[in-house]
N, C-alpha and C positions, 0 to 999 in steps of 0.2 A: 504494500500500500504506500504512496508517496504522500508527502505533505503538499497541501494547498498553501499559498500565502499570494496576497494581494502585491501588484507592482509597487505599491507604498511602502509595506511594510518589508518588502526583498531589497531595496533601495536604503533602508535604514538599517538593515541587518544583513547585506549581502557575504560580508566576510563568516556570518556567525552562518550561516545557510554552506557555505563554502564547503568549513569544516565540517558538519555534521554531514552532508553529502560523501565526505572525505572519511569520515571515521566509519557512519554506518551501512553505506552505501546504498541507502535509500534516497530516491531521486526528489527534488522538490521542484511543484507545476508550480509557476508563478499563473496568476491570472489579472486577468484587466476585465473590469466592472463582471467581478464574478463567471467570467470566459476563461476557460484556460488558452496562454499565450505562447508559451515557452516553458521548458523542460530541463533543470541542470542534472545530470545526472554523471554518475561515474565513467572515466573514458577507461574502453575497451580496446586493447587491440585486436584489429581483424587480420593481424601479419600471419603469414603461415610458412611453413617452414616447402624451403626451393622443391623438396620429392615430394611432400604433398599436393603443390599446383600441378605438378603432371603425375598422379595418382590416378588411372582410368584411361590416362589417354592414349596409352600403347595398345597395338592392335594385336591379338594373338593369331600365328602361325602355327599350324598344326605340324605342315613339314617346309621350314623355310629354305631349304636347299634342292628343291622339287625344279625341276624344269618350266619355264615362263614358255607361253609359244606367244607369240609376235600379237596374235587376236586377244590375248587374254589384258592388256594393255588399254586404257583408256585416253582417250586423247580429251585436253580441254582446249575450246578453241576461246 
């Protein structure tokens, strides 16, 4: 559950909102006339590690050293 607090009251207390964001990593909405506006919440990294981004993208061969014939070839024009 995230905390609600008014553009007024995140303006007066934004470093105290900061920390608490900080320590318990619960995200706080700010709102304008009772609208939610904006969101602070803890940053994530989305970095992932170089074999993971190409995890799937290899294609498997069943016999990769099988003879190609000239038709089995696709052309892109």
């Amino acid at each position: 559950m995230s905390i609600r607090v008014s553009k007024s009251q995140f303006k007066a207390k934004a470093l105290e909102y900061f920390r608490l964001v900080e320590s318990s990593g619960e995200a706080v909405v700010v709102t304008d006339r009772g609208e939610p506006s904006l969101e602070v919440r803890p940053y994530a990294s989305h970095a992932r590690a170089p074999l993971d981004v190409l995890r799937g993208t290899v294609l498997r061969y069943d016999d990769p050293t099988a003879p190609v014939a000239e038709d089995d070839w696709e052309a892109q024009a």
